[in-house]
C-alpha positions in Angstrom: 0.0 0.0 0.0 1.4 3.6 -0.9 -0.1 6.8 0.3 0.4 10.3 -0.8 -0.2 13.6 0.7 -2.9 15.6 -0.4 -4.6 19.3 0.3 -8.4 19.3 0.0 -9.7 22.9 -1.2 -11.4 24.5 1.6 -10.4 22.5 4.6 -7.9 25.2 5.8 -10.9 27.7 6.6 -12.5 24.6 8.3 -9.6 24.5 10.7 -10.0 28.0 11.7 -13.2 27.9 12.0 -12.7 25.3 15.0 -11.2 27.9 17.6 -14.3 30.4 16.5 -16.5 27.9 17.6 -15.2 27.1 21.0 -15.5 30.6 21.3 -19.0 30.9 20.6 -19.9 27.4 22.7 -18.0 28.9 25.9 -20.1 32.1 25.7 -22.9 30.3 25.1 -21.7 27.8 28.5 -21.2 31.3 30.3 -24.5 32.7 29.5 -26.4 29.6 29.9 -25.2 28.3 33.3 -25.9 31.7 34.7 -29.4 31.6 33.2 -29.5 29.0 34.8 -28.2 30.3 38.0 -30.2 33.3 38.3 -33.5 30.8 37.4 -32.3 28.9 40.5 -32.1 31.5 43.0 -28.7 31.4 43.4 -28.4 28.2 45.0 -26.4 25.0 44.1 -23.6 26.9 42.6 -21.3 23.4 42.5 -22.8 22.4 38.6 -22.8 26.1 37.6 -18.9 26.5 38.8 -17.7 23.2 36.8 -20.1 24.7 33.9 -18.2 28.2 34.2 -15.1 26.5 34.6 -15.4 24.2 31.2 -16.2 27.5 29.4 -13.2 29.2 30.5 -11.4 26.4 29.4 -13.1 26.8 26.0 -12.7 30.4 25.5 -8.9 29.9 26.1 -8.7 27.1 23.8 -10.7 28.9 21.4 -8.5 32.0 21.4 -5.1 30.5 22.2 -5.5 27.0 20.0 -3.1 28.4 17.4 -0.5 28.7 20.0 -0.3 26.0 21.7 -2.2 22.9 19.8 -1.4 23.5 16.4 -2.4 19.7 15.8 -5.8 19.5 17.2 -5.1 16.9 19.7 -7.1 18.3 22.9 -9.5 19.6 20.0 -12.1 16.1 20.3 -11.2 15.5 23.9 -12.6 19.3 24.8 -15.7 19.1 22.6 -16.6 16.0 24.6 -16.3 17.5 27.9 -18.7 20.5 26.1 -21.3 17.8 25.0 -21.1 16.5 29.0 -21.2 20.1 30.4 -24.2 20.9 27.9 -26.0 17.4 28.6 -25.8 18.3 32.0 -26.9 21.9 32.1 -29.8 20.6 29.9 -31.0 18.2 32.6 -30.7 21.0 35.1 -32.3 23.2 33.1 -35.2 21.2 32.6 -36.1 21.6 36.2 -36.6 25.8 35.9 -39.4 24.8 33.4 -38.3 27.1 30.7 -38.8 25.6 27.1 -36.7 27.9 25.4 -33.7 27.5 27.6 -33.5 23.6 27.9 -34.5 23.6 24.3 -31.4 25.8 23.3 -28.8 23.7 25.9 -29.9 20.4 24.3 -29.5 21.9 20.5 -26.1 22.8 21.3 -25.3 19.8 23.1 -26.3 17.8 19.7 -24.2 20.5 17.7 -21.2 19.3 19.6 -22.0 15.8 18.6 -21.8 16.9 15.6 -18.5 19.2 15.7 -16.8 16.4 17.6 -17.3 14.1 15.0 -16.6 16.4 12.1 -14.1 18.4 13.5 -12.1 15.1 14.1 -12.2 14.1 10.4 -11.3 17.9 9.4 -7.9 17.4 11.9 -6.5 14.5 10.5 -4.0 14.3 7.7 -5.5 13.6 4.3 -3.7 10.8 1.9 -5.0 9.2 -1.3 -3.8 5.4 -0.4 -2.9 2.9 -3.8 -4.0 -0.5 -2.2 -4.8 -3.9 -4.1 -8.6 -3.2 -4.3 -8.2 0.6 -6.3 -7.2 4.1 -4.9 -8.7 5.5 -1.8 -9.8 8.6 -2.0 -10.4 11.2 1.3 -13.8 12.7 1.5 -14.9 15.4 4.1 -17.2 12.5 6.2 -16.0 8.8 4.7 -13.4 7.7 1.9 -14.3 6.9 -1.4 -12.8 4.2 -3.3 -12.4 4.1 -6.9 -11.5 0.1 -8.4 -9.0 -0.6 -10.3 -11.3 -1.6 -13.4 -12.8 1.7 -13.6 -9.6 3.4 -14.0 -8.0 3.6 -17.7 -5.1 6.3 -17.1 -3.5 7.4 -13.7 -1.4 10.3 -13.6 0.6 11.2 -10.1 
């Protein structure tokens, strides 16, 4: 099997997109969990601390990723621990009553399902691999492979 490097058009604006986003989910952590705090007449303030805390930890990442994690690496890890935070502001949340703020938590929380898993395909190198079957080719959510037979010239 031989691979070669390749640069998909487009996925460089993806990558900087990422630390805009983490900026926009910790604001949305900071606003929410006080929402929530205020809702709750300012009691419990354990959850709303560890909420506050994971956004701070997202608003640095978000504006310092370049920095310090050029690779992504903490990039999948931290979007889990925003789907958790989220998940469980939503479930807190849903005890205030308030449709429009659970509602809200629990979209976000499915948006970082979504980032996690997108985001982590946008992160990793892209190679076209020459294996026995055809050539794989890298795609922005799954490979594609093209056979063998349906190839008359190859050019690299």
């Amino acid at each position: 099997m031989y691979s070669i490097a390749v640069k998909i058009e487009g996925i460089e604006s993806r990558r900087r997109s990422a630390a805009v986003l983490h900026v926009v989910i910790g604001f949305f952590l900071i606003f929410s969990a006080a929402n929530y705090y205020r809702f709750n007449n300012f009691k419990n303030v354990l959850p709303v601390a560890l909420i506050l805390l994971i956004a701070s930890v997202s608003l640095f990442y978000g504006f310092f990723r370049r920095r310090m994690d050029l690779s992504a690496h903490y990039n999948y890890w931290l979007r889990l621990v925003q789907l958790i935070s989220f998940t469980v502001l939503g479930f807190l949340t849903l005890s205030t009553g308030r449709a429009n703020d659970y509602i809200g938590v629990f979209v976000f929380a499915a948006l970082c399902i979504v980032l996690m898993f997108s985001e982590k395909r946008i992160f990793t190198d892209t190679s076209v691999y020459f294996i026995d079957e055809g050539i794989k080719i890298p795609g922005y959510y799954r490979d594609h492979l093209v056979n063998w037979k349906d190839i008359s010239e190859l050019i690299v």
